[in-house]
C-alpha positions in Angstrom: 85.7 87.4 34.1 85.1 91.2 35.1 81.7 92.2 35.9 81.5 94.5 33.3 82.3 92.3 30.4 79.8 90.1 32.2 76.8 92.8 32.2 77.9 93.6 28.2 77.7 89.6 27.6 73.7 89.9 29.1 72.9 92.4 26.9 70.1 91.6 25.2 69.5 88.9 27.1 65.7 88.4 28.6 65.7 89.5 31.8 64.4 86.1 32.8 67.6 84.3 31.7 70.3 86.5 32.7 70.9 85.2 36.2 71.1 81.6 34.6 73.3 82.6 31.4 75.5 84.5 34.1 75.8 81.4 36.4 77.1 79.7 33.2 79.3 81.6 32.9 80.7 81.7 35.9 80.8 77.7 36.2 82.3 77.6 33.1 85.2 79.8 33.6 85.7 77.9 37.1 85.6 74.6 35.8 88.2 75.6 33.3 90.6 77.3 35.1 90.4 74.9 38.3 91.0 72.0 35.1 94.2 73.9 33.8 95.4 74.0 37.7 94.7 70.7 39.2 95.3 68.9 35.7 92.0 67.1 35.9 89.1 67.7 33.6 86.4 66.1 35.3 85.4 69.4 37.2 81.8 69.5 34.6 81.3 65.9 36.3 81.1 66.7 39.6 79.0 69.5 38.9 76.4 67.7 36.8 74.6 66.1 39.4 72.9 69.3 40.7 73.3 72.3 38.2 70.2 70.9 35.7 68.3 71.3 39.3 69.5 74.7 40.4 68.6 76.2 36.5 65.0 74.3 37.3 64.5 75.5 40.7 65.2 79.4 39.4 62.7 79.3 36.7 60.4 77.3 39.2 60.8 80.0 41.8 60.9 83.4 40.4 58.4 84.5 42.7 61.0 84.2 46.0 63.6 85.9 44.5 64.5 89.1 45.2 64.0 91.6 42.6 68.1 93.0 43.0 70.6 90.2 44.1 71.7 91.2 47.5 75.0 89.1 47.1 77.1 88.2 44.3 75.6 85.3 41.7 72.4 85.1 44.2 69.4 84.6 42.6 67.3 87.5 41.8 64.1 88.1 39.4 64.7 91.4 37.2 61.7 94.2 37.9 61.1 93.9 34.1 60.0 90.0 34.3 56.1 89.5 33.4 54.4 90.1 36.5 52.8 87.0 36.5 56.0 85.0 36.2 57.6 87.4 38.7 54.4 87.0 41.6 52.5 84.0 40.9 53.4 80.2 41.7 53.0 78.0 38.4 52.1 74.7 39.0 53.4 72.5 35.9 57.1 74.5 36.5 56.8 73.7 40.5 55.9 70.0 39.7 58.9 69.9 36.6 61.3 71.2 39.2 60.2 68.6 42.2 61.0 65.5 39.7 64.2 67.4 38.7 65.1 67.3 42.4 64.5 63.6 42.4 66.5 63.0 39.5 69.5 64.9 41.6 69.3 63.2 44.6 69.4 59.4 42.6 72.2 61.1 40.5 74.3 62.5 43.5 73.7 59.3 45.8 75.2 57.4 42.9 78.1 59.4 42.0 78.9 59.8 46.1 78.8 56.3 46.4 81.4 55.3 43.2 83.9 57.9 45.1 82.7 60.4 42.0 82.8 63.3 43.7 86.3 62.8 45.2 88.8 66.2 43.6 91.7 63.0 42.6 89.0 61.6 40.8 88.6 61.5 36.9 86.5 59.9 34.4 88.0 56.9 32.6 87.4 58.1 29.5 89.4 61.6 29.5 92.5 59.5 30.2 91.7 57.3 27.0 90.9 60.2 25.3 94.2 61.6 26.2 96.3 59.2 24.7 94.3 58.9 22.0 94.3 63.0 20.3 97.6 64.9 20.9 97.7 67.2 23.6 97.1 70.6 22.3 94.0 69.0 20.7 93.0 67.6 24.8 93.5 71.0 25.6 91.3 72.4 23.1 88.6 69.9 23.6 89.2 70.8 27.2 88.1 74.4 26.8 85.8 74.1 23.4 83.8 71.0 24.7 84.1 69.5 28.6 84.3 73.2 29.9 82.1 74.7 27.7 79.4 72.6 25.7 79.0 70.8 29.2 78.3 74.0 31.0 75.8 75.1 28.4 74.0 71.7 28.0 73.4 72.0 31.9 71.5 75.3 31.1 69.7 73.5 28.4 68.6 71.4 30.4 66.5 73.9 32.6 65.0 76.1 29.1 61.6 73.4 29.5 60.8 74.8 33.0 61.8 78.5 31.4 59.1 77.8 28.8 56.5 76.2 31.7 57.1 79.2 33.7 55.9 81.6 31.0 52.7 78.9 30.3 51.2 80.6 33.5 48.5 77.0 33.8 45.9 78.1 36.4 46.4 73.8 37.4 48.1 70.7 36.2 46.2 69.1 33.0 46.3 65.4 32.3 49.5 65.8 29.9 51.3 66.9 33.3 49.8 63.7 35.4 50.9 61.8 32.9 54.5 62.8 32.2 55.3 62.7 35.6 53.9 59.4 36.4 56.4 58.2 33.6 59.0 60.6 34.2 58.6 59.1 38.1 58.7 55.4 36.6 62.3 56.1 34.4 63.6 56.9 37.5 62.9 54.0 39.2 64.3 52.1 36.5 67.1 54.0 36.4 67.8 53.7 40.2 67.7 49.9 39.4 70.1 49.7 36.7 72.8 51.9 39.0 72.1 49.6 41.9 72.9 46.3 39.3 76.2 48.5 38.3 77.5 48.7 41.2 76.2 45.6 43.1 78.2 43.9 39.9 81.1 46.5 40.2 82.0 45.7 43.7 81.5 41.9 43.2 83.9 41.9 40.4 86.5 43.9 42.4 86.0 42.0 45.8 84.7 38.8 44.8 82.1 39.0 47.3 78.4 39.0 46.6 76.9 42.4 49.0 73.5 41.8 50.6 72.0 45.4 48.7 69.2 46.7 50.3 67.7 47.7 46.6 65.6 46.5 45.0 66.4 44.6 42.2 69.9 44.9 42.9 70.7 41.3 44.7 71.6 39.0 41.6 73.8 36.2 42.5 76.8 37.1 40.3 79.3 33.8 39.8 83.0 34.0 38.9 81.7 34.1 35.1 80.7 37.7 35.3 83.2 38.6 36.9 85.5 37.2 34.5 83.5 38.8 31.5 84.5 42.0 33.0 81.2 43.9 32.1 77.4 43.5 33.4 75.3 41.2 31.0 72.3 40.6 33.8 69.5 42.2 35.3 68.3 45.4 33.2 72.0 45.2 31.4 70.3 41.6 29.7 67.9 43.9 27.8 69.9 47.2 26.8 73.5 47.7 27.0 73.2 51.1 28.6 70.0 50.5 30.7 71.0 53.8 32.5 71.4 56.1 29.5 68.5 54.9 28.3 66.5 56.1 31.3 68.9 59.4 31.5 67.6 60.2 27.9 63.8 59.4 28.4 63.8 61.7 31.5 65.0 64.7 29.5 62.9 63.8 27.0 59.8 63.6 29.3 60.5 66.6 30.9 61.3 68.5 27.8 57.4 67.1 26.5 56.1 69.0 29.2 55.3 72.6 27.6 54.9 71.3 24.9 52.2 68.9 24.9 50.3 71.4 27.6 47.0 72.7 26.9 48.6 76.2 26.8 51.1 76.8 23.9 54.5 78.0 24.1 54.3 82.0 24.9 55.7 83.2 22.4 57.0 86.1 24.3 59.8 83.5 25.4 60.9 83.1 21.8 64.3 84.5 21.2 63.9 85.7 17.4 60.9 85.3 15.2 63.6 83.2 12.5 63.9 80.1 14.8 62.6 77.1 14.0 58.9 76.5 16.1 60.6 72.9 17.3 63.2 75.4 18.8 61.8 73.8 23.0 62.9 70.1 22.0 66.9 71.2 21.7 67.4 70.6 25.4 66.3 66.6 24.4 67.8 67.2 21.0 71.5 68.0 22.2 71.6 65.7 25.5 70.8 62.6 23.5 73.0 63.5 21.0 75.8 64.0 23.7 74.8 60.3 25.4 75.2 58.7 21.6 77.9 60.0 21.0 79.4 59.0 24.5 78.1 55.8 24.3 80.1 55.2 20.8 82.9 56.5 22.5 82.7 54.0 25.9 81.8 51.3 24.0 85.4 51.5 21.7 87.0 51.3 24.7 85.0 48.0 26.0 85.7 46.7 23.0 89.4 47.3 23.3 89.1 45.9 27.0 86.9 42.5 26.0 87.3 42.2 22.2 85.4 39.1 21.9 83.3 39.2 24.1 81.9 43.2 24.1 81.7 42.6 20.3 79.0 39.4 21.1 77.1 41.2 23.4 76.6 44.3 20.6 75.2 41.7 18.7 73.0 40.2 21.2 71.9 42.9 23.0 70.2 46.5 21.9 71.9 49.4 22.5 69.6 51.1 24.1 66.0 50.2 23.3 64.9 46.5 25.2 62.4 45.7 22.4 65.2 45.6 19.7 67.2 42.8 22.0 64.4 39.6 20.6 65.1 40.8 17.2 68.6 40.8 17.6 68.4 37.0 19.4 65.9 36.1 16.3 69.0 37.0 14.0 71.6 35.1 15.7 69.0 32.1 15.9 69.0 32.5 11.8 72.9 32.7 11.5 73.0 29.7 14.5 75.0 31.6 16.7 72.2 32.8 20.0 72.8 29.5 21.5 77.5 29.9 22.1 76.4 33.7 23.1 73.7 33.1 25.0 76.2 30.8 27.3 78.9 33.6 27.3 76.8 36.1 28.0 74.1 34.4 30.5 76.0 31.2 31.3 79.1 29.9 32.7 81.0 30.1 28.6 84.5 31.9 28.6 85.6 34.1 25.8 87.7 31.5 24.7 85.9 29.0 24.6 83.1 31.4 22.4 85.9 32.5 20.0 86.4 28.5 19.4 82.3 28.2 19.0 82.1 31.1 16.3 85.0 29.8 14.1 
């Protein structure tokens, strides 16, 4: 995109966003056009694991950056930002940006280790997804959605740290201790659910059980699991997506911290007067409704991959929140059906011989 279309598209624009929106962009266009010429759409993907912490790390640091950018797309802070965004070091947006980091570095290390961020690579579900819609329909979604919606969901993402940065808190207050403590927490849990992925993922393709160094990772799988074809142990005995679930409650935590601060949202950092005043929870809002909507999505296709089987463990296990999982046992009890899941699912059953149990 030229420059000067570029500078028209900021018009407008706070000066404190119009690096970001301009590194949108950017990444959007480039995801695109590198999709069209290497005829995989999983560019957005590889990206993920860092952009949420680049947008974070600008609002966070406005105070290093130079006031003109002395390069193209480097980082600057426009003359006309508050001067106490533009000078002063705030403490809730440092400490927002530092978990964000951590949330990177779990994400990246898991992606680099599942051969994520190889260029041949591309997510399982595109390809499903392509034989699924016809093609100028994939290459509309391709433009309209992955490219796109993706890019701009990644800027969502940093808009809480925008709206920290503007707080100007002179220190942290409890509400900050406390987020971060869980937001700290989520990721541990999250870490753990990877580690019981992949520990299960290379056991089913290998057949051998890896001594993992991670905690909570070392499960003895048995040739069971690995002929159930998905993960039913560990976290994945409590929620089916143990890992979404954590990737939604860490957005969520971090999107609470603004707005349960002592200081209101500025309102200075307000794009019109007409928005709605839960306008700071879209970043939350949006990224859960992306993960539900995925989730429906990856779960059709486990279902076409394990038909009885999948379909059992929807109705065993919660789809995301644990507490829901005893309810759902409670109502199998009633219907006298826990006991031939519970073996498939936890025990040594096969799908066959469960299909012959429900009938």
């Amino acid at each position: 995109m030229p420059p000067a279309i570029v500078e028209d598209v900021l018009q407008g624009i706070p000066p404190s966003l119009q690096w970001p929106v301009k590194i949108c962009l950017y990444t959007t266009i480039a995801c695109y056009v590198l999709s069209l010429a290497t005829g995989n759409v999983s560019q957005v993907d590889r990206i993920w694991t860092f952009m949420p912490a680049i947008y974070t790390a600008y609002f966070a640091l406005m105070p290093l950056w130079p006031k003109i950018s002395p390069l193209p797309l480097f980082p600057y802070t426009p003359e006309d930002v508050l001067p106490g965004v533009a000078d002063t070091y705030n403490p809730r947006a440092l400490l927002m940006a530092s978990l964000t980091v951590l949330w990177m570095f779990r994400l990246s290390y898991n992606t680099w280790r599942r051969g994520l961020f190889n260029l041949q690579d591309e997510d399982y579900r595109w390809a499903v997804l392509r034989q699924r819609i016809p093609a100028w329909l994939f290459h509309i979604t391709n433009l309209t959605f992955i490219a796109a919606i993706q890019n701009v969901i990644l800027f969502l993402l940093g808009i809480p740290t925008y709206i920290a940065a503007f707080q100007q808190p002179g220190q942290l207050s409890t509400s900050d201790y406390i987020l971060a403590s869980l937001a700290l927490l989520d990721l541990a849990i999250e870490f753990t659910a990877d580690n019981q992925q992949y520990s299960f993922q290379t056991y089913k393709h290998t057949g051998v059980i890896e001594k993992n160094e991670w905690l909570g990772a070392n499960l003895n799988w048995t040739p069971a699991d690995a002929t159930r074809g998905f993960i039913t142990r560990g976290l994945w005995a409590w929620s089916r997506h143990p890992n979404f679930l954590c990737e939604q409650t860490f957005w969520i935590l971090i999107t609470l911290f603004p707005i349960v601060a002592p200081e209101a949202p500025p309102l200075s950092v307000i794009p019109t007067s007409s928005i709605t005043p839960l306008w700071p929870l879209t970043p939350a809002l949006v990224l859960c409704t992306l993960f539900f909507s995925s989730t429906l999505f990856t779960e059709s296709i486990s279902l076409s991959k394990y038909p009885e089987g999948y379909r059992a463990y929807q109705q065993r296990v919660a789809m995301f929140v644990p507490f829901l999982t005893p309810v759902w046992g409670m109502l199998l009890d009633f219907q006298g059906k826990k006991k031939a899941i519970d073996d498939y699912l936890f025990g040594q059953t096969s799908a066959k011989t469960l299909a012959l149990k429900e009938e």
